[in-house]
C-alpha positions in Angstrom: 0.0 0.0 0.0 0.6 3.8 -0.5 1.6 5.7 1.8 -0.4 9.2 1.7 0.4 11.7 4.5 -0.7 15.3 5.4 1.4 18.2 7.1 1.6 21.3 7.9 4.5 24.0 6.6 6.2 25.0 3.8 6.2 22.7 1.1 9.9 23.5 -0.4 11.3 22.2 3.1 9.5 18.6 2.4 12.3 16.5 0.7 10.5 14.8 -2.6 11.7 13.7 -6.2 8.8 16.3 -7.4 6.7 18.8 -6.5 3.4 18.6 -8.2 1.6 21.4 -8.7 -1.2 23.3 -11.4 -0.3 25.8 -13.5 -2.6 27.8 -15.9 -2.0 27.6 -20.1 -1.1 31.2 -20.7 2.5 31.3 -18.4 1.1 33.8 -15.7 2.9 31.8 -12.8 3.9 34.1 -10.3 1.5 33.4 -7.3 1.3 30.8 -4.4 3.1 27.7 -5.1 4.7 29.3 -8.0 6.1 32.2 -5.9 7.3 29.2 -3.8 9.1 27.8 -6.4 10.6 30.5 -7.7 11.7 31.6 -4.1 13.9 28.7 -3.8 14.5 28.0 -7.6 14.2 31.3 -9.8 12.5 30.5 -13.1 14.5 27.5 -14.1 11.2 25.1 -13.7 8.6 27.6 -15.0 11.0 27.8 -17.9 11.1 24.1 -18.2 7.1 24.5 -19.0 7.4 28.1 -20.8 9.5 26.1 -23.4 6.3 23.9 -24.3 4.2 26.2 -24.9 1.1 26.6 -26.1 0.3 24.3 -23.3 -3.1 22.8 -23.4 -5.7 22.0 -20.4 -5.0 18.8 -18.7 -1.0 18.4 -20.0 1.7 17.3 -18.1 5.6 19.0 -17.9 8.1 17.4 -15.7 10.3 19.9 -15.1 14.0 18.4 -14.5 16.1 19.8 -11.2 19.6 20.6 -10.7 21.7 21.2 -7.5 20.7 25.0 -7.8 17.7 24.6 -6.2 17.7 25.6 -2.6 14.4 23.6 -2.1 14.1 20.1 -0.7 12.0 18.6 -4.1 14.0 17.9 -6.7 11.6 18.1 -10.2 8.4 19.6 -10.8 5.6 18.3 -12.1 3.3 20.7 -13.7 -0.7 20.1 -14.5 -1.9 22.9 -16.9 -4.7 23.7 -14.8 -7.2 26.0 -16.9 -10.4 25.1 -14.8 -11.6 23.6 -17.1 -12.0 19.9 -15.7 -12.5 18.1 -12.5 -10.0 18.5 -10.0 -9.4 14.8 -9.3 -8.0 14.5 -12.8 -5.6 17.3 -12.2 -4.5 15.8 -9.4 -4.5 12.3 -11.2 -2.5 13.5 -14.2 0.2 14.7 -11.9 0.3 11.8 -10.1 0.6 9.5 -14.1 2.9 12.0 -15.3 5.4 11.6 -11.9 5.3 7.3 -11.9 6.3 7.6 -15.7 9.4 9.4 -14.7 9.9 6.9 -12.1 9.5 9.1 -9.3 9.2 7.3 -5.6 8.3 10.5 -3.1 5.9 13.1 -4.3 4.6 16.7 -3.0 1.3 17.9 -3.9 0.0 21.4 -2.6 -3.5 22.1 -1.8 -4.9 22.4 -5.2 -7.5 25.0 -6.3 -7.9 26.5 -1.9 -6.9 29.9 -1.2 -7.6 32.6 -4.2 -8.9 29.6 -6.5 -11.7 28.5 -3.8 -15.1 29.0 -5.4 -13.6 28.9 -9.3 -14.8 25.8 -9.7 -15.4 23.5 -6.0 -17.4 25.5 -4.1 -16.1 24.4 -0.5 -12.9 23.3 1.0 -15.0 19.9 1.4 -15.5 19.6 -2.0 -11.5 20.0 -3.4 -10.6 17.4 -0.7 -12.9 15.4 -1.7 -11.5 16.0 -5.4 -8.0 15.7 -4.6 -8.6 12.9 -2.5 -10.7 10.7 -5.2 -7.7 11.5 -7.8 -5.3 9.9 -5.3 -7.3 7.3 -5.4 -8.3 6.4 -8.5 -4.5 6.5 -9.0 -3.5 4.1 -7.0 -6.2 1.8 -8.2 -5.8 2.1 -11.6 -1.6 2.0 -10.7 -0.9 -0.7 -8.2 2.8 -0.9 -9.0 3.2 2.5 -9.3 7.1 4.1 -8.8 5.2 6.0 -6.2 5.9 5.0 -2.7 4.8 8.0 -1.0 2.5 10.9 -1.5 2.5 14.0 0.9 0.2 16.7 0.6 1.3 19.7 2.1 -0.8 22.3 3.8 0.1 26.1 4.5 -2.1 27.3 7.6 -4.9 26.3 7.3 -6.4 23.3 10.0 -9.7 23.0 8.9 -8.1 21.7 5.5 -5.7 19.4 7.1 -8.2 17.8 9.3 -10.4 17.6 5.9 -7.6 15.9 4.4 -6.3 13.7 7.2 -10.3 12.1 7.2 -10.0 11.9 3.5 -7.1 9.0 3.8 -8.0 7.7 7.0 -8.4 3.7 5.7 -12.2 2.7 6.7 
C-alpha cells in the first residue's frame, strides 16, 4: 500500500523527487506555489514549462532539477490547470505524469484552496474530496506505481488538514 500523508508548513522544506503542482495555459505563474518555487529556484522550472508552450488543459511537464535549487523537491511536475476539468483529474494527471518518470516520493499542494476556492469546487469539502478521489483512482488504476509516498502539504490552514487527514483515514 501507498503511503499518503498530510502536514503542515512549507512545502519546499518537504524533501520529494517532485513537486506537483497546477499551472494555468497562458504562463502567468507568479503566485502561491509558484512564488514558492521561484523563491527557492528562480524561473529554471517555470521555464522548463514556458518552453512547451502553447500548453493545453490537462497536460503534463516534468520539469528536471539541478543542484541549484535551494528547495528540498527535486523536479516539478506541472498540470496545466485551466479550470476547465474536475479537480481529481488534475490531481491524477500529476500523479501519471510523476510514476512515468519513475519518481518514488511526491509533494502535492492544496490544489484550487486559497484565491482559487469558489472557481470551480465551491467548498474546501469539496476540493478534498476531489484531490482525494484523484489519489485514489491512481492508486487503483496503478498498483505498482514508482510511487511510494504521496504527501500533501498544507500552508495554515487546519480546517483543510483535518479535511484531508479524514480523507485518507483507511475505513
Amino acid at each position: 500500500m501507498k503511503k499518503v500523508t498530510v502536514v503542515s508548513g512549507d512545502i519546499s522544506k518537504v524533501k520529494a523527487d517532485a513537486l506537483i503542482t497546477a499551472i494555468n495555459s497562458g504562463g502567468m505563474w507568479f503566485g502561491g506555489i509558484d512564488g514558492v518555487i521561484n523563491r527557492v529556484a528562480g524561473d529554471f522550472f517555470h521555464s522548463q514549462a514556458g518552453n512547451r508552450m502553447p500548453l493545453s488543459d490537462g497536460q503534463t511537464v516534468v520539469a528536471y532539477g539541478t543542484l541549484s535549487n535551494r528547495g528540498a523537491f527535486t523536479n516539478v511536475v506541472f498540470v496545466v490547470d485551466d479550470l476547465e476539468r474536475p479537480l481529481h483529474e488534475i490531481v491524477y494527471k500529476g500523479l501519471k505524469a510523476a510514476s512515468v518518470a519513475g519518481f518514488a516520493t511526491v509533494t502535492l499542494p492544496t490544489v484550487r484552496m486559497g484565491v482559487m476556492l469558489g472557481v470551480v469546487e465551491k467548498s474546501a469539502e469539496q476540493a478534498v474530496q476531489e484531490m482525494a478521489k484523484g489519489v485514489k483512482t491512481f492508486l487503483d488504476d496503478y498498483p505498482t506505481t514508482s510511487i511510494k509516498s504521496i504527501t500533501f502539504v498544507v500552508y495554515g490552514e487546519q480546517k483543510t488538514q483535518s479535511l484531508l487527514e479524514n480523507a485518507f483515514v483507511v475505513q
